[in-house]
PyMOL Python script that loads the backbone (N, CA, C, O; Angstrom):
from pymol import cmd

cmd.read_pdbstr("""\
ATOM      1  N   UNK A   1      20.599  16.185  14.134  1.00  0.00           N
ATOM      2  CA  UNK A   1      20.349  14.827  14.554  1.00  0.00           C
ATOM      3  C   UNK A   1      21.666  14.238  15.061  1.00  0.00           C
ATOM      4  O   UNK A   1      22.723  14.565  14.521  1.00  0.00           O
ATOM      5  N   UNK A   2      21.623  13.138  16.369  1.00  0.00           N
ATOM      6  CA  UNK A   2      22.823  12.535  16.914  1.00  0.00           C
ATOM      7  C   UNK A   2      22.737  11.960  16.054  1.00  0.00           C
ATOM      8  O   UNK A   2      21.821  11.863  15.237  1.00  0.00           O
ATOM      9  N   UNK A   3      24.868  10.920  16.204  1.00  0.00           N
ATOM     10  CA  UNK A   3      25.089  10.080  15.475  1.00  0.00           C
ATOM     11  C   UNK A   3      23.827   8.664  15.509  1.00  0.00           C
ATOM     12  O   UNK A   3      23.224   8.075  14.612  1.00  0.00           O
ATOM     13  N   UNK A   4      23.844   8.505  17.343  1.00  0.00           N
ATOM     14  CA  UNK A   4      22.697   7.543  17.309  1.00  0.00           C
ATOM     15  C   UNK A   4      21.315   7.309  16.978  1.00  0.00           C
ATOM     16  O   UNK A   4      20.599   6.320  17.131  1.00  0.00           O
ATOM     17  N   UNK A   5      21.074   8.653  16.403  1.00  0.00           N
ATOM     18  CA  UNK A   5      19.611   8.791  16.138  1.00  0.00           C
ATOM     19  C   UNK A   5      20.278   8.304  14.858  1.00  0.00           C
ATOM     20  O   UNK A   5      19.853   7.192  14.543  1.00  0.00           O
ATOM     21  N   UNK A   6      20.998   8.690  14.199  1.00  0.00           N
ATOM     22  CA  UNK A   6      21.236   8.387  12.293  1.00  0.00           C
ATOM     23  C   UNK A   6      21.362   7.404  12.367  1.00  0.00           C
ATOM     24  O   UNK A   6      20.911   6.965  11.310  1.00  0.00           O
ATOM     25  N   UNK A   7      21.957   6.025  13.368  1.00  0.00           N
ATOM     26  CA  UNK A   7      22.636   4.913  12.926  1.00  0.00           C
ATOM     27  C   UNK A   7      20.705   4.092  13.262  1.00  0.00           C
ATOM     28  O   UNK A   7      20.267   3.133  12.627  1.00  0.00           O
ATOM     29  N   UNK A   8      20.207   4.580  13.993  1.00  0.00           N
ATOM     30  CA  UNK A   8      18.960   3.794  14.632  1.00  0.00           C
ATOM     31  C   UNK A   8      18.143   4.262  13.428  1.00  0.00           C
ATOM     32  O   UNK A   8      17.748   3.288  12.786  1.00  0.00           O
ATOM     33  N   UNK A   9      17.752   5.457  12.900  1.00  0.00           N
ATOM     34  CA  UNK A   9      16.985   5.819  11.561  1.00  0.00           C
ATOM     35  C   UNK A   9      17.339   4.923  10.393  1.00  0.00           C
ATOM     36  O   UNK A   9      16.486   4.459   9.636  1.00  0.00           O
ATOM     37  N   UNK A  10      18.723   4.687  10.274  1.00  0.00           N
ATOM     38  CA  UNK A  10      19.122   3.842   9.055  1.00  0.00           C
ATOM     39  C   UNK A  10      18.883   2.718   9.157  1.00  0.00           C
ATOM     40  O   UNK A  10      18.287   2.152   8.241  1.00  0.00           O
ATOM     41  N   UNK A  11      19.321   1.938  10.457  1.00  0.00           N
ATOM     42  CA  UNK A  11      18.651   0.717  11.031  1.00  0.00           C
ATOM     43  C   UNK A  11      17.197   0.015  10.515  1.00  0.00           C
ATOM     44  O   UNK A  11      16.993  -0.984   9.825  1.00  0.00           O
ATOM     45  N   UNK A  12      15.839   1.445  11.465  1.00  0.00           N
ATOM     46  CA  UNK A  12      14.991   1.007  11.082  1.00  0.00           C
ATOM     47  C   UNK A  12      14.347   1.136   9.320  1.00  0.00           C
ATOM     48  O   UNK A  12      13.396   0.525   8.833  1.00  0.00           O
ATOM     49  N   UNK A  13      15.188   2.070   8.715  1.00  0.00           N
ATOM     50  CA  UNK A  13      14.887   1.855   7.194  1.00  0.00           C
ATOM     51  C   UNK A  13      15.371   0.754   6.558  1.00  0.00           C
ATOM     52  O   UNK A  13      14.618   0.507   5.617  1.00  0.00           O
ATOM     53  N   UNK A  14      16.210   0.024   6.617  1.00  0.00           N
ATOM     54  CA  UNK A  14      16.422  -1.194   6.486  1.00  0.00           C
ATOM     55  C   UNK A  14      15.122  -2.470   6.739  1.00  0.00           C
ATOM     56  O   UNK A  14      14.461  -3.275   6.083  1.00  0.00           O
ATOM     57  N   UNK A  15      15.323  -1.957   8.277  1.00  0.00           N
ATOM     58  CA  UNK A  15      14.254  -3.194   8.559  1.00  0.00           C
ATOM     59  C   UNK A  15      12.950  -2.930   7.548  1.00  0.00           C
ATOM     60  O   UNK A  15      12.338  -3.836   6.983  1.00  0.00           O
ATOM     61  N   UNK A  16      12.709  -1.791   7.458  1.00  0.00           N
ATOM     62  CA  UNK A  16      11.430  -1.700   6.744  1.00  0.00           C
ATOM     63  C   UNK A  16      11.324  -1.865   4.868  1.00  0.00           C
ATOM     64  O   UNK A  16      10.415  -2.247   4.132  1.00  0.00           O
ATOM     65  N   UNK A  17      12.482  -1.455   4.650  1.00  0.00           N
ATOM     66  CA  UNK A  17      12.768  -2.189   3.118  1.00  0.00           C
ATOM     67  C   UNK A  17      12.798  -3.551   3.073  1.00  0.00           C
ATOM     68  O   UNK A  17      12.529  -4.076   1.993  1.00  0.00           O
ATOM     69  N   UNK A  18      13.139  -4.427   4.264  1.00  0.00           N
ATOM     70  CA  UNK A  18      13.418  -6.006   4.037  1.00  0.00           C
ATOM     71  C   UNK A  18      11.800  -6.363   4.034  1.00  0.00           C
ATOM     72  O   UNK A  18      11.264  -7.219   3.331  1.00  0.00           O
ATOM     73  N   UNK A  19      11.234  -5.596   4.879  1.00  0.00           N
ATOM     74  CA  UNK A  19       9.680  -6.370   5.305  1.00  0.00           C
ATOM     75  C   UNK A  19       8.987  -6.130   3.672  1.00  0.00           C
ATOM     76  O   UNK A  19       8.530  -7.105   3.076  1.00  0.00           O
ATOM     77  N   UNK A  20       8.968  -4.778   3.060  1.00  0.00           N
ATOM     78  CA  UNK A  20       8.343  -4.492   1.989  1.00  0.00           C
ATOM     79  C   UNK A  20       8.554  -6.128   0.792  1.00  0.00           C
ATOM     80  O   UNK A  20       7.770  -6.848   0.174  1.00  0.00           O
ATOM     81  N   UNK A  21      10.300  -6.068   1.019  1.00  0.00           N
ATOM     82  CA  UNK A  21      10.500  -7.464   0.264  1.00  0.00           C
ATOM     83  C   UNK A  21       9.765  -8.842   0.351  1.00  0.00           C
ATOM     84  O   UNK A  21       9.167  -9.615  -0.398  1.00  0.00           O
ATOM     85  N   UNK A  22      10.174  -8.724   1.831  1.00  0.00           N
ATOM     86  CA  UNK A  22       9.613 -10.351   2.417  1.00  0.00           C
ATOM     87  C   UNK A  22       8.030 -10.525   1.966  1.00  0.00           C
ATOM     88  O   UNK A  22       7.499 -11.568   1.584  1.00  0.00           O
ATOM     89  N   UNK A  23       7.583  -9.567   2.076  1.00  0.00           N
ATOM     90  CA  UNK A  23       5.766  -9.861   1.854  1.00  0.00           C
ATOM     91  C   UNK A  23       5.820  -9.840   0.291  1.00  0.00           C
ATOM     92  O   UNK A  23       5.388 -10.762  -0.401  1.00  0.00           O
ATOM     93  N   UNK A  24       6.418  -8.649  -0.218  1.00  0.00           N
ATOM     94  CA  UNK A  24       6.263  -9.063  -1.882  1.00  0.00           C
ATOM     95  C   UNK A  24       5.210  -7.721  -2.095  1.00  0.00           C
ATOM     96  O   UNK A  24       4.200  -7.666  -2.796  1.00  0.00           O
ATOM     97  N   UNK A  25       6.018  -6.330  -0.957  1.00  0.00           N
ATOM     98  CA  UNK A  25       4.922  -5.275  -1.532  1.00  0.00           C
ATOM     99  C   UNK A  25       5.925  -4.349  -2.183  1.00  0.00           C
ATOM    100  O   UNK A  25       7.147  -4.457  -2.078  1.00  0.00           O
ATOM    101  N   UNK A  26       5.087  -3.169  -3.058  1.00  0.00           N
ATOM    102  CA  UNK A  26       5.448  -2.462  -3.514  1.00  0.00           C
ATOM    103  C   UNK A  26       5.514  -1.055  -2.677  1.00  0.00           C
ATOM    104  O   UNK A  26       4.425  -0.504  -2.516  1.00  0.00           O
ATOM    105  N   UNK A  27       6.653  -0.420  -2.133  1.00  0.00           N
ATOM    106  CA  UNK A  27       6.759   0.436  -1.446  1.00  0.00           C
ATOM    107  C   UNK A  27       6.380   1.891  -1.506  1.00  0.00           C
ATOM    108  O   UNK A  27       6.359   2.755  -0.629  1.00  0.00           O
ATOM    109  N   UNK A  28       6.005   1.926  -3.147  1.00  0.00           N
ATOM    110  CA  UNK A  28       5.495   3.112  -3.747  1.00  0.00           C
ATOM    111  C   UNK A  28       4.043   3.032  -3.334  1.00  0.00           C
ATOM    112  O   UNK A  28       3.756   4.063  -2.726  1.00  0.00           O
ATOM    113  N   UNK A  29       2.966   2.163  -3.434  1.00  0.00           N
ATOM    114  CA  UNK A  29       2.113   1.958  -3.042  1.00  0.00           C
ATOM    115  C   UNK A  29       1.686   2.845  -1.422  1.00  0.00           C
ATOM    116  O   UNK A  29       0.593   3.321  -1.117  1.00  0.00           O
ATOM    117  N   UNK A  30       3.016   2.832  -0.577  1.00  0.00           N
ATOM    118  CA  UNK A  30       2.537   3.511   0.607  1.00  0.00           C
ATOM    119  C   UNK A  30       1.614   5.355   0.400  1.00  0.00           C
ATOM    120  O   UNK A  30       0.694   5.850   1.049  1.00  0.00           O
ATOM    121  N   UNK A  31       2.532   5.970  -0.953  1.00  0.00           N
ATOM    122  CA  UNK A  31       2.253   7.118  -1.130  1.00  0.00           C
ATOM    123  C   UNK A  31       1.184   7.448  -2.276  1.00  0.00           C
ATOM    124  O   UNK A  31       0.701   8.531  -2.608  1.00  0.00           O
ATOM    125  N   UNK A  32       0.994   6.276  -2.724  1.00  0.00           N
ATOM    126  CA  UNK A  32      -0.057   6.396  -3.547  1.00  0.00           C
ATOM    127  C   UNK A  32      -1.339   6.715  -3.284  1.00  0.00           C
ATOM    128  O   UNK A  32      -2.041   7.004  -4.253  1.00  0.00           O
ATOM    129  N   UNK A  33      -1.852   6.733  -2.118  1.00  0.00           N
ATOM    130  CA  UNK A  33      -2.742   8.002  -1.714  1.00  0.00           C
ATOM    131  C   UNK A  33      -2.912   7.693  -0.053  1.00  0.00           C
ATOM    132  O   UNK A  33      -2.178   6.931   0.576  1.00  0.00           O
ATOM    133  N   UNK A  34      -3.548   8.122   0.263  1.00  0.00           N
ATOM    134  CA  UNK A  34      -3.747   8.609   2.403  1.00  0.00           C
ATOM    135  C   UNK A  34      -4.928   6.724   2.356  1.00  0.00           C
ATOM    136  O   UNK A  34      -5.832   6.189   1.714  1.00  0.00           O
ATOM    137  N   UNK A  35      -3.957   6.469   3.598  1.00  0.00           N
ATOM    138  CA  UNK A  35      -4.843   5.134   3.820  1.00  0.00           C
ATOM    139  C   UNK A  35      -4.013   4.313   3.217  1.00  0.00           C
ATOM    140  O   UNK A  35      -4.196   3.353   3.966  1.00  0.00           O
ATOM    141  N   UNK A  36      -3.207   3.917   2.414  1.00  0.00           N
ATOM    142  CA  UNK A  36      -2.469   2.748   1.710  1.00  0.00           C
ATOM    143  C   UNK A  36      -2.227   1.970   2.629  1.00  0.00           C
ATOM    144  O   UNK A  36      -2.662   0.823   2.738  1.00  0.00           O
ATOM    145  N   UNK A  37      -1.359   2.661   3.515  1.00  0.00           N
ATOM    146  CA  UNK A  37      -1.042   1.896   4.888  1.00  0.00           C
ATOM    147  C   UNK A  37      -2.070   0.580   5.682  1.00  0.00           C
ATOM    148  O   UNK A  37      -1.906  -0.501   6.247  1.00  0.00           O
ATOM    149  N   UNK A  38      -3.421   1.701   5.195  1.00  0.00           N
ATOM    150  CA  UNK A  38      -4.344   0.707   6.350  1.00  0.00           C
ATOM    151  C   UNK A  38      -4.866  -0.713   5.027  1.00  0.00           C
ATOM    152  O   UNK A  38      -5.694  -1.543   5.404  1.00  0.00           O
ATOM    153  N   UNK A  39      -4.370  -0.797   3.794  1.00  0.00           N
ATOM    154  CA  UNK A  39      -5.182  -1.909   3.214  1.00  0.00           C
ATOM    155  C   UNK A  39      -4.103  -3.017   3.303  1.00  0.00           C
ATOM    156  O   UNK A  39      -2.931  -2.788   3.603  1.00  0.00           O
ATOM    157  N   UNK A  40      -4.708  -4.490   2.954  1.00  0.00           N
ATOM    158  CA  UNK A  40      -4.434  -5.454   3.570  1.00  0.00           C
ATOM    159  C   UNK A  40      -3.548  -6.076   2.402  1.00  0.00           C
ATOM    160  O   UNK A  40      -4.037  -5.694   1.339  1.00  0.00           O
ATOM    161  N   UNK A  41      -2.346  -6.949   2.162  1.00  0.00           N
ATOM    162  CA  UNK A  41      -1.514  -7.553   1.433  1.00  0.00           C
ATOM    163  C   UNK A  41      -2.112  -8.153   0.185  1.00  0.00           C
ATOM    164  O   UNK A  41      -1.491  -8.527  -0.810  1.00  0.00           O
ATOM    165  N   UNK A  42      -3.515  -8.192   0.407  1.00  0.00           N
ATOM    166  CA  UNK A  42      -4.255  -8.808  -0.703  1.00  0.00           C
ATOM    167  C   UNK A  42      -4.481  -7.916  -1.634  1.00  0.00           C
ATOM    168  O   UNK A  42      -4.704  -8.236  -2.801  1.00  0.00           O
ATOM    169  N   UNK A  43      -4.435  -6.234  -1.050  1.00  0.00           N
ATOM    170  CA  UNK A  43      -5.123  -5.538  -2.010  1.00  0.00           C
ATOM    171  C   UNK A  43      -4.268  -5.375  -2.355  1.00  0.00           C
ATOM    172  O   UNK A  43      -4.580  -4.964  -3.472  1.00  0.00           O
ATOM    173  N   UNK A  44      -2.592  -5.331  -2.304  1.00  0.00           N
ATOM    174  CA  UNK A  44      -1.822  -4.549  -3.355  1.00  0.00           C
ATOM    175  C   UNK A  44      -1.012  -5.952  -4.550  1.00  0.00           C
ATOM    176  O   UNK A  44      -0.223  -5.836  -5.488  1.00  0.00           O
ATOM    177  N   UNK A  45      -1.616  -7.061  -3.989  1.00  0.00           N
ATOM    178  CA  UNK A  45      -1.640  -8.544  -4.992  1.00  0.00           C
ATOM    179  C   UNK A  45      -2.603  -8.120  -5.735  1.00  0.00           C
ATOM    180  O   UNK A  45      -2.238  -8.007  -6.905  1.00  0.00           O
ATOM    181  N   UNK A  46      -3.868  -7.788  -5.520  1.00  0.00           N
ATOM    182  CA  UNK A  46      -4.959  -7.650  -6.687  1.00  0.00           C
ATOM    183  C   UNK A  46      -4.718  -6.440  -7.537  1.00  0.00           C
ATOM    184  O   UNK A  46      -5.387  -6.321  -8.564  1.00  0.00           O
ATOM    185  N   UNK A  47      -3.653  -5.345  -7.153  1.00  0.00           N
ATOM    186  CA  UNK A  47      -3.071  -4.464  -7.860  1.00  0.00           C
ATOM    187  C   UNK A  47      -2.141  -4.848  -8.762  1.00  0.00           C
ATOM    188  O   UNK A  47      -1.947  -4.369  -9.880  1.00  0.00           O
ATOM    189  N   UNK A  48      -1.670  -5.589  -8.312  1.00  0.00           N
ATOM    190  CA  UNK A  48      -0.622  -6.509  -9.402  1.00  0.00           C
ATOM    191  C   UNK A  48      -0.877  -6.861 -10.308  1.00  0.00           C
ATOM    192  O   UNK A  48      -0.473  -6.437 -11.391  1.00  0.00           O
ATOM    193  N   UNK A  49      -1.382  -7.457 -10.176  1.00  0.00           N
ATOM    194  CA  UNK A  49      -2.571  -8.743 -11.369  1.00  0.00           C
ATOM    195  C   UNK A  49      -3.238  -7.670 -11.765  1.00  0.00           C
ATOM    196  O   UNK A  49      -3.702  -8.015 -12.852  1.00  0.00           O
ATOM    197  N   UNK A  50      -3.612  -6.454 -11.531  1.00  0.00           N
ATOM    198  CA  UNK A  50      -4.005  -6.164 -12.678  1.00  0.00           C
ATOM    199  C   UNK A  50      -5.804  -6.656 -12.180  1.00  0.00           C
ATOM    200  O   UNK A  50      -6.576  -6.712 -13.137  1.00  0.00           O
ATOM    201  N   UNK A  51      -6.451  -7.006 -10.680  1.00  0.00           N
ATOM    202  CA  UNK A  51      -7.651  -7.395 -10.866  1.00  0.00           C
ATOM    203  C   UNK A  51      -8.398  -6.326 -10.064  1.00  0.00           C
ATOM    204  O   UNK A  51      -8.736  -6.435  -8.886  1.00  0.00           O
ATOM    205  N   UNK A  52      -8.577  -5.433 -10.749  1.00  0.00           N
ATOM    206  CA  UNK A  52      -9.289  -4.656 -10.367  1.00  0.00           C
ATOM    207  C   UNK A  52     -10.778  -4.899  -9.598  1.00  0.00           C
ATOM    208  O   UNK A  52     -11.291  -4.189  -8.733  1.00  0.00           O
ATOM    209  N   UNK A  53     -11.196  -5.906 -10.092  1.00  0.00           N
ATOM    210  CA  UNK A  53     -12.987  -6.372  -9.434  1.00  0.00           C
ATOM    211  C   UNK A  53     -12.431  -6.855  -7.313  1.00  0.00           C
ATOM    212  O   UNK A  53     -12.983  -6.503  -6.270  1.00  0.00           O
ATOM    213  N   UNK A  54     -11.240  -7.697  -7.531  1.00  0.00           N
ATOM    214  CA  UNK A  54     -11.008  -8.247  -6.541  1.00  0.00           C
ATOM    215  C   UNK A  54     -10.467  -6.779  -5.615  1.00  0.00           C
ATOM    216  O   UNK A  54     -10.893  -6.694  -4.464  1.00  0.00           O
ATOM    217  N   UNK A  55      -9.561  -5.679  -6.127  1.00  0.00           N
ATOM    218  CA  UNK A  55      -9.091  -4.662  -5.015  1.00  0.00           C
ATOM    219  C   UNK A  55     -10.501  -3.855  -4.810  1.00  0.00           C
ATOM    220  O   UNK A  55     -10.662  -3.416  -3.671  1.00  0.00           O
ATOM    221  N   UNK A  56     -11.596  -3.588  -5.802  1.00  0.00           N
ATOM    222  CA  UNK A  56     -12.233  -2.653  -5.198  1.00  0.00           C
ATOM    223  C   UNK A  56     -13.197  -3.436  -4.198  1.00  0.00           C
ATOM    224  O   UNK A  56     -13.748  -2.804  -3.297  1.00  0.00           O
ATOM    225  N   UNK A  57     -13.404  -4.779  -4.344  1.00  0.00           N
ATOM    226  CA  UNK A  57     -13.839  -5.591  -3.120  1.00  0.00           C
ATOM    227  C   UNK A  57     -13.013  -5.493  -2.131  1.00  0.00           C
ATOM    228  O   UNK A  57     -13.580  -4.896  -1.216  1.00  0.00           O
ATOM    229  N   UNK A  58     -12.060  -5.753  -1.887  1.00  0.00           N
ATOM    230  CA  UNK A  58     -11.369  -5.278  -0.433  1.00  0.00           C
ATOM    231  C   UNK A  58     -10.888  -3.473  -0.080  1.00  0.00           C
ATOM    232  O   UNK A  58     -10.201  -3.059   0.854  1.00  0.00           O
ATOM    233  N   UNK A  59     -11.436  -2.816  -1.022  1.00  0.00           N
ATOM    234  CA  UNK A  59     -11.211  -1.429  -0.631  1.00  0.00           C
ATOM    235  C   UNK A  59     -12.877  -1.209  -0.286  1.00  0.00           C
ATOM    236  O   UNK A  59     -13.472  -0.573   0.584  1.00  0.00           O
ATOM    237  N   UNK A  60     -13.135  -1.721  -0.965  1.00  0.00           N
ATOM    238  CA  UNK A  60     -14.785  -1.552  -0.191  1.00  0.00           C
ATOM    239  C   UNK A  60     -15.133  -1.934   1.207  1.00  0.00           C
ATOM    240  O   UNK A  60     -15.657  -1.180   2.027  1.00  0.00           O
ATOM    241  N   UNK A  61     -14.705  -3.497   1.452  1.00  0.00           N
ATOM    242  CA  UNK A  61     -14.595  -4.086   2.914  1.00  0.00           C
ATOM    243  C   UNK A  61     -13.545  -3.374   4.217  1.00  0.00           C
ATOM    244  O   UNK A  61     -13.442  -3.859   5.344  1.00  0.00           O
ATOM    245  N   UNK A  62     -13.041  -2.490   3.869  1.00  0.00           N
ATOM    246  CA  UNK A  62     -11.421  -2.078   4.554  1.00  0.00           C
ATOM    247  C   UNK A  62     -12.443  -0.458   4.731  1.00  0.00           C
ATOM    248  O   UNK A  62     -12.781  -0.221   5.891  1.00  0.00           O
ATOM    249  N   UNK A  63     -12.851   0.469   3.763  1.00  0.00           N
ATOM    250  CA  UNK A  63     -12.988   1.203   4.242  1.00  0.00           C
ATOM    251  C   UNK A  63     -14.475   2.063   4.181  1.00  0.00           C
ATOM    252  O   UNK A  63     -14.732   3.257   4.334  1.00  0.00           O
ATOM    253  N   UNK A  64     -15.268   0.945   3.903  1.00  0.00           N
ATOM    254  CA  UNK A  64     -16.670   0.742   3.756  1.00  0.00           C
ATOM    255  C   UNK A  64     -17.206   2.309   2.985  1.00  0.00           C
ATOM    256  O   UNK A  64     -17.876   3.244   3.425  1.00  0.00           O
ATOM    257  N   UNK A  65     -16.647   2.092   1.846  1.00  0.00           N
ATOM    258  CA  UNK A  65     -17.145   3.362   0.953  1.00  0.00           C
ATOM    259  C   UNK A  65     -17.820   2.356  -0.016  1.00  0.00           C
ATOM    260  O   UNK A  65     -17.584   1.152  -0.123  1.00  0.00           O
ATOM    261  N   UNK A  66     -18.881   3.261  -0.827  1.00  0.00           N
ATOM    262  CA  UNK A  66     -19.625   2.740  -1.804  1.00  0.00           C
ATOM    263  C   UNK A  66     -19.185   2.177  -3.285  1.00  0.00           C
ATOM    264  O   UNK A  66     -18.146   2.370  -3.916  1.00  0.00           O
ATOM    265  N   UNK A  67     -20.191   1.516  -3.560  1.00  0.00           N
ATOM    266  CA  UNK A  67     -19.355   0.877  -5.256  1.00  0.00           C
ATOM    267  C   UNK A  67     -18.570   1.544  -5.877  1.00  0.00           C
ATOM    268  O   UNK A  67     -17.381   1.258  -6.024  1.00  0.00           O
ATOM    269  N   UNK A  68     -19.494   3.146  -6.608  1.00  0.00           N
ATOM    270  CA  UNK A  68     -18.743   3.867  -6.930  1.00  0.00           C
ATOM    271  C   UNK A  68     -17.073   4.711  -6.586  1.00  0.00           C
ATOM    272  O   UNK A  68     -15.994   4.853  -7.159  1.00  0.00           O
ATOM    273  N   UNK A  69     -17.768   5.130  -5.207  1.00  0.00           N
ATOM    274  CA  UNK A  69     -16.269   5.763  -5.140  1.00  0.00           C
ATOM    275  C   UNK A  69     -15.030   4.729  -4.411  1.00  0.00           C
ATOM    276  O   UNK A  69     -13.954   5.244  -4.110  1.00  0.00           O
ATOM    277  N   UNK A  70     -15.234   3.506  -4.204  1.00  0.00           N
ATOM    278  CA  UNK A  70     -14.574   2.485  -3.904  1.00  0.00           C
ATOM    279  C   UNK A  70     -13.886   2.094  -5.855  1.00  0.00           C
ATOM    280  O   UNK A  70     -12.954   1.290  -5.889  1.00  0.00           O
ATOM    281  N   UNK A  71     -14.258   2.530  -6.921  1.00  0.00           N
ATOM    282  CA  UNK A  71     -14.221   1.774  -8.465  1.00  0.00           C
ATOM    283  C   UNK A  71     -13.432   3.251  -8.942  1.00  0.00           C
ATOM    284  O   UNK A  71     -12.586   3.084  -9.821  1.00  0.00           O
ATOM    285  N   UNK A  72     -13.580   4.367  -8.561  1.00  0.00           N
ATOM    286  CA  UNK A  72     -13.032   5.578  -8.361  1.00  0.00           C
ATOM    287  C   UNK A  72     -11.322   5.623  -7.815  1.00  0.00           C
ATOM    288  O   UNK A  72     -10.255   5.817  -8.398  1.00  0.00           O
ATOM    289  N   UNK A  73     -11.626   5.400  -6.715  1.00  0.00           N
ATOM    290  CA  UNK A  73     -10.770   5.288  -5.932  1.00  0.00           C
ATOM    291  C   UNK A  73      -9.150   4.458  -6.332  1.00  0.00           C
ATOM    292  O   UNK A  73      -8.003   4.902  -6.386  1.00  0.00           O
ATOM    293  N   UNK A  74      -9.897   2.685  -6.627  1.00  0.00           N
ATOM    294  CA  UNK A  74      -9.136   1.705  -6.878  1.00  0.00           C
ATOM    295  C   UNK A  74      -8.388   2.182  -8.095  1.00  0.00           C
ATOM    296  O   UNK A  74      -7.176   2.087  -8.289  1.00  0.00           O
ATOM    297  N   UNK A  75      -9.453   2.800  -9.019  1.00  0.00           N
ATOM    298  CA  UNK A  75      -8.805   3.088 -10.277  1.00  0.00           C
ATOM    299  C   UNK A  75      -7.832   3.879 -10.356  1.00  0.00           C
ATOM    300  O   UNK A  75      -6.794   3.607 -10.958  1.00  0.00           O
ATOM    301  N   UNK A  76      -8.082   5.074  -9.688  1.00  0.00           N
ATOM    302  CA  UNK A  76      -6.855   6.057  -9.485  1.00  0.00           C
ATOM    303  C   UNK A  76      -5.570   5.735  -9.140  1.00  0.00           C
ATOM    304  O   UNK A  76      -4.567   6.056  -9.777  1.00  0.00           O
ATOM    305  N   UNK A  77      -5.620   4.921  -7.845  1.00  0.00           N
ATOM    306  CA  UNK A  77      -4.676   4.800  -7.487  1.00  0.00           C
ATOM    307  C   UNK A  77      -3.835   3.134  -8.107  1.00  0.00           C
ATOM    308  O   UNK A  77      -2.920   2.558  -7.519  1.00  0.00           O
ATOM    309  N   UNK A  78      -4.473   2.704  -9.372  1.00  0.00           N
ATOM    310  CA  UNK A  78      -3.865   2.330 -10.475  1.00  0.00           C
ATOM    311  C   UNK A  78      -3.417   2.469 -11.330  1.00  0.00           C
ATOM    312  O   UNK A  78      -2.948   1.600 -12.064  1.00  0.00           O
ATOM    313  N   UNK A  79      -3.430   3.585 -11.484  1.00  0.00           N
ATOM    314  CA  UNK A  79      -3.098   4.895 -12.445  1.00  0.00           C
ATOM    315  C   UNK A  79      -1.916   5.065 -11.781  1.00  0.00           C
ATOM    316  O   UNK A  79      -1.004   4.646 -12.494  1.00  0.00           O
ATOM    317  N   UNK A  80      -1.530   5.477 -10.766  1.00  0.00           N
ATOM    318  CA  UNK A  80      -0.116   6.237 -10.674  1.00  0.00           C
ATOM    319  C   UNK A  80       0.524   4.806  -9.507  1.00  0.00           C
ATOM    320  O   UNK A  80       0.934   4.897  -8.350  1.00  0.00           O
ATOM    321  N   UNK A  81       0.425   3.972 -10.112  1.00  0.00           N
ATOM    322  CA  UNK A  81       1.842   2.976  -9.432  1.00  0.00           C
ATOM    323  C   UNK A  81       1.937   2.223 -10.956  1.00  0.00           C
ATOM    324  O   UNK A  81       2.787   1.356 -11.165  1.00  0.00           O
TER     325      UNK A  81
END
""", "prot")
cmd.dss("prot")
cmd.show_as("cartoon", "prot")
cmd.util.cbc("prot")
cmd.orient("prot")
């Protein structure tokens, strides 16, 4: 890798640690399973809190899977953050 590719890579990791801050997300959350990326600021607030009824409602609306594996799903990936 050029120097300028390293100084522009470090750059944009920065920018992207400040944004994680500014919103108030948890960055571990990205790897906590395929799709994290695509759910919305609300769902990883209702991860917070701890409200499970409210994330599997917006994991349900976001990626239109059923009660179950939407209550599956939410749970798991409450489990490992």
């Amino acid at each position: 890798m050029y120097a300028d590719e390293v100084s522009r890579l470090a750059r944009l990791e920065r920018q992207v640690a400040f944004l994680y801050r500014h919103f108030g997300l948890d960055p571990q959350l990205a790897d906590a399973f395929p799709g994290a990326a695509n759910m919305p600021p609300e769902f990883t607030q209702a991860l917070q809190q701890h409200n499970l009824i409210a994330a599997i409602k917006i994991y349900r609306e976001v990626t239109g899977a059923g009660l179950a594996e939407a209550k599956d799903a939410v749970e798991r990936i409450a489990r490992s953050v």
